[in-house]
C-alpha positions in Angstrom: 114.7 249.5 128.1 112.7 247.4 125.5 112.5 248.8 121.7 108.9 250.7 122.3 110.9 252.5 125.4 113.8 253.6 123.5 111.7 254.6 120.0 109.7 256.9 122.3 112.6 257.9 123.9 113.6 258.7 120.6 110.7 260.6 119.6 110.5 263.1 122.4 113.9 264.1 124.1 115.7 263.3 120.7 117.6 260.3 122.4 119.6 257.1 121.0 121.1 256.4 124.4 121.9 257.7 127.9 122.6 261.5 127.6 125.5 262.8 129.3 125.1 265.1 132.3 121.7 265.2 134.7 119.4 263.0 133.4 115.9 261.6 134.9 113.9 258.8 133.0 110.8 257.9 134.5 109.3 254.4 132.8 105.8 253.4 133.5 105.6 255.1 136.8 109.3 254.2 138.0 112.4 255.5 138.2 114.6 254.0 135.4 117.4 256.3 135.4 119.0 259.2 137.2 122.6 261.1 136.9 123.3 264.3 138.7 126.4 266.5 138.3 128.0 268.9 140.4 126.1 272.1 139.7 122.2 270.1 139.2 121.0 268.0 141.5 118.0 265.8 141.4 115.9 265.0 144.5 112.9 262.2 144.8 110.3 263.9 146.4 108.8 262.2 149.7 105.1 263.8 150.0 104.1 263.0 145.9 105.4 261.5 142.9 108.1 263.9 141.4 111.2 265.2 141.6 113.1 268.9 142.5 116.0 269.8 140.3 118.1 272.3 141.8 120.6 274.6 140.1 123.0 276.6 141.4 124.2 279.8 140.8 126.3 280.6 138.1 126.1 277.1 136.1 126.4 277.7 132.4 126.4 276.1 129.2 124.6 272.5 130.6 121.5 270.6 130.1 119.6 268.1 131.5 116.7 265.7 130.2 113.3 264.3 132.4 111.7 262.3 129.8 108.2 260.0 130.8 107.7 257.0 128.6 104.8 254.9 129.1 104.5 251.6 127.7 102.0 249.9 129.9 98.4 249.7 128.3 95.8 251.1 130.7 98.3 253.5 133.1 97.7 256.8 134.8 99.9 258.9 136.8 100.5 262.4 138.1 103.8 264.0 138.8 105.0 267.4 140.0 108.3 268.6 139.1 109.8 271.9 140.4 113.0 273.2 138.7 114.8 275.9 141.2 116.9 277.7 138.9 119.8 280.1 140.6 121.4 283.8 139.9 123.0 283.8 136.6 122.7 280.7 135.1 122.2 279.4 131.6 121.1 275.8 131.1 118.8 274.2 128.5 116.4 271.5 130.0 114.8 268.3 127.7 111.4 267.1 128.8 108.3 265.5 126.9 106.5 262.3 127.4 105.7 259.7 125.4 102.8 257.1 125.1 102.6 253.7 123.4 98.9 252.2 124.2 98.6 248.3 122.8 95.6 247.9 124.8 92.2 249.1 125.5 92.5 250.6 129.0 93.2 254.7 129.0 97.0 255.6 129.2 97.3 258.8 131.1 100.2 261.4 131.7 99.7 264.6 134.2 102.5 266.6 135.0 102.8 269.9 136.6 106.2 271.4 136.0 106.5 274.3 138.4 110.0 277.0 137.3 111.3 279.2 139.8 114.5 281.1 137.5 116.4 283.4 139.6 118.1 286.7 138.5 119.8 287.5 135.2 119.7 283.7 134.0 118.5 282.1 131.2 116.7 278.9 130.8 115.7 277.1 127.6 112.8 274.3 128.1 112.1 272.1 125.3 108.8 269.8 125.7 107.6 267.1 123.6 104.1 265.4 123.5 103.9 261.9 121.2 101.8 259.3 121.3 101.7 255.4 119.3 99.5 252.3 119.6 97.8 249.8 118.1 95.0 249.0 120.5 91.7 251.0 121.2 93.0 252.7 124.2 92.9 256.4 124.8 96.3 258.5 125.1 95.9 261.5 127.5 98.3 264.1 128.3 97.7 267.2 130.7 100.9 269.1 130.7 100.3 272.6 133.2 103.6 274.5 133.5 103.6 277.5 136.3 106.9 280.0 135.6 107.9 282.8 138.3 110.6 284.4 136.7 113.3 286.6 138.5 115.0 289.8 137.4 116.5 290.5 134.4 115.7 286.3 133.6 115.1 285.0 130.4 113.2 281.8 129.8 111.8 280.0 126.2 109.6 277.4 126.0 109.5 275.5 122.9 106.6 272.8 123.0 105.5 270.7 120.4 102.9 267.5 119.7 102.0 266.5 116.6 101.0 262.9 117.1 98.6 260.1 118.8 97.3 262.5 121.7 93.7 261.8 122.0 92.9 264.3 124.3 95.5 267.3 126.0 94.6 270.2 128.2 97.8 272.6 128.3 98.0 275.3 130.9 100.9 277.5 131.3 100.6 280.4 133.8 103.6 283.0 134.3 104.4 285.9 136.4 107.2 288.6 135.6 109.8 290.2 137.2 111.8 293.9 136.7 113.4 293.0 132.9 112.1 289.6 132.6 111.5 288.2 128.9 109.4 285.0 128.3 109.0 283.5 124.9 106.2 280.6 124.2 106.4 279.0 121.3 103.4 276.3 120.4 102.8 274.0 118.1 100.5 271.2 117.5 98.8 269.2 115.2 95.4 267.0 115.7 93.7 264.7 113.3 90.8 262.0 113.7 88.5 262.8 116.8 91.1 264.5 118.8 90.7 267.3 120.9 93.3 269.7 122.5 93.0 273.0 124.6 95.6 275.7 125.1 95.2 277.9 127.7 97.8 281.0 128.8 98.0 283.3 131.1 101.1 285.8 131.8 101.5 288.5 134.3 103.5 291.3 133.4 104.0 292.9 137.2 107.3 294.2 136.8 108.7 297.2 135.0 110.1 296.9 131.2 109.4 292.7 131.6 107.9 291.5 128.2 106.5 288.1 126.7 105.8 286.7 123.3 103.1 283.6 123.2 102.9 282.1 119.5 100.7 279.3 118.9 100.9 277.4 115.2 98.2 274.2 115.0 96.9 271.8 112.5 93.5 270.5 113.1 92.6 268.2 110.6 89.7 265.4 110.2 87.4 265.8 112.3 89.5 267.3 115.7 88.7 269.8 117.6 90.8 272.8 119.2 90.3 275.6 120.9 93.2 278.1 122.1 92.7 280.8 125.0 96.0 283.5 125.7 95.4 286.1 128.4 97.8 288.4 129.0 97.7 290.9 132.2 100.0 294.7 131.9 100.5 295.4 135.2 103.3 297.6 134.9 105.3 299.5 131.9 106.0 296.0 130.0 105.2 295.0 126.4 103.3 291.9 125.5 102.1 290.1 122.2 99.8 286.9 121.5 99.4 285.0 118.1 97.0 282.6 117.0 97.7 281.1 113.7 95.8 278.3 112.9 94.8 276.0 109.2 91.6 274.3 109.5 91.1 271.0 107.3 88.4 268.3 106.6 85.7 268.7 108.9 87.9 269.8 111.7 87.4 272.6 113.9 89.7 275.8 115.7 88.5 278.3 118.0 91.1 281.5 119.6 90.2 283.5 121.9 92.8 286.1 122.6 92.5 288.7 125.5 95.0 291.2 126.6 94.4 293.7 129.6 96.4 296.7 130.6 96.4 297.6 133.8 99.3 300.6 133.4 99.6 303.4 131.4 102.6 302.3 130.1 101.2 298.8 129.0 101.8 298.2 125.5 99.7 295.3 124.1 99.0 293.0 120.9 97.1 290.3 120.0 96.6 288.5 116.8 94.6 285.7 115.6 94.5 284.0 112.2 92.4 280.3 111.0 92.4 279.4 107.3 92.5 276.7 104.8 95.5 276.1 102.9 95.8 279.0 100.1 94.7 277.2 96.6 97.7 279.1 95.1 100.1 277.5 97.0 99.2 274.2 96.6 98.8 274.8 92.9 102.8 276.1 92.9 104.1 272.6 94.7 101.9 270.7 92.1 103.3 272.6 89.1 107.1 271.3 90.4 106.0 267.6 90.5 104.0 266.9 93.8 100.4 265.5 94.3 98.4 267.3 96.1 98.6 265.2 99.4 102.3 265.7 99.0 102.0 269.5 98.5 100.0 269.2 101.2 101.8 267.8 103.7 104.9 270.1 102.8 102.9 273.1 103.2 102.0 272.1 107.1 105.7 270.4 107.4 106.9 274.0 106.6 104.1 275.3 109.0 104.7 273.7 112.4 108.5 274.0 111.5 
């Protein structure tokens, strides 16, 4: 790998060399690395570009990362990987892609991550979205994650982009087994002319399953976002969705929550909150020394932590 391939590597699977244990790095549309251990395997699909990671039962207490760097000015690509996750398991998995665009053609990441999780196991996904360049090319990044979790499974997604995406569409959709638990946890930041839309969708269909989605942005400039969470009680279950968003410059934030309960035993909240940053608090960090971009920029750090 060059210096741009390892700072993004960097940047979003937290990386200063190969990790130890299963690892896939895909580099500008190729394979560039691949390890496999004895309980997670990694397979090349042969009908699309993409790979099936396969865990099996009982494997605890390992990780693996599938980081996509692009470095090549004016590339596209879609890739599907499906992450078949056994009976009573608990592993952590690293993903996120990263763009650096010199040039002036449009550098484009799909993926589709599809996560079958099988009973009473626990999966922790962490996803990162960055993006550098000093050209006039366009970074875009369509992330869709599907989820099908078993009984008594536990899964938390942790996703985060707070830099150099011009454009993102992020769709996660879920379905929920007897006793299942999913936790989505958002955050993302915009600035310039950027756009970025959110869009959820969880259904509860088994008995005493629950979810929490949480979505924290910063849309500032002259960006655009626009978040949608729709969350389906099919059965006795619990489910909440939150919406907190501050709105600078000219930039604007639309949410649109909607729950539906479709059992008597449903129980269902959503909340939804876009506002400037308080006067008073920024007043407080300037009395202790800061300017106010400084105060500023603490105030969102502390935000999107």
């Amino acid at each position: 790998m060059d210096e741009i391939q390892k700072n993004l590597l960097e940047a979003v699977a937290g990386l200063h060399e190969i990790p130890v244990g299963a690892y896939n790095i895909r580099s500008n549309g190729e394979l560039a690395g691949r390890s496999t251990t004895d309980n997670i395997d990694i397979v090349t699909k042969t009908d699309k570009q993409g790979i099936d990671i396969y865990v099996k039962d009982g494997t605890r207490n390992e990780s693996m990362h599938i980081p996509v760097l692009l470095s090549q000015s004016g590339l596209e690509e879609m890739v599907y990987n499906d992450f078949h996750i056994g009976s009573n398991c608990d592993v952590t998995i690293v993903a996120g892609c990263g763009i650096h665009n010199s040039g002036d053609g449009t550098s484009r990441h799909d993926g589709i991550h599809s996560f079958f999780v099988g009973e009473n196991s626990k999966v922790k996904y962490v996803e990162k979205h960055y993006g550098q360049g000093d050209g006039n090319g366009e970074n875009i990044m369509n992330p869709t994650t599907v989820v099908e979790l078993g009984r008594d499974s536990y899964m938390e997604m942790d996703t985060v982009q707070i830099k150099g995406v011009d454009s993102t569409k992020r769709k996660t959709t879920a379905k929920l087994d007897d006793g299942a638990k999913l936790i989505i946890k958002e955050k993302i930041m915009t600035h310039g002319k950027q756009t970025a839309e959110t869009n959820f969708e969880v259904d509860m269909n088994g008995e005493n399953c629950s979810t929490d989605v949480i979505s924290r942005s910063v849309a500032r400039d002259d960006s655009h976002q626009i978040f949608y969470s729709k969350i389906n009680g099919n059965n006795k279950c619990a489910g909440h969705t939150e919406c907190d968003a501050i709105i600078m410059d000219g930039a604007s934030v639309s949410a649109i929550p909607e729950i539906t309960a479709k059992h008597i035993d449903a129980s269902l909240i959503h909340e939804a909150a876009i506002g400037k940053i308080a006067g008073e608090q920024l007043i407080k960090l300037m009395t202790l020394g800061l300017t106010e971009s400084e105060a500023e920029e603490q105030i969102i750090s502390g935000f999107l932590k």
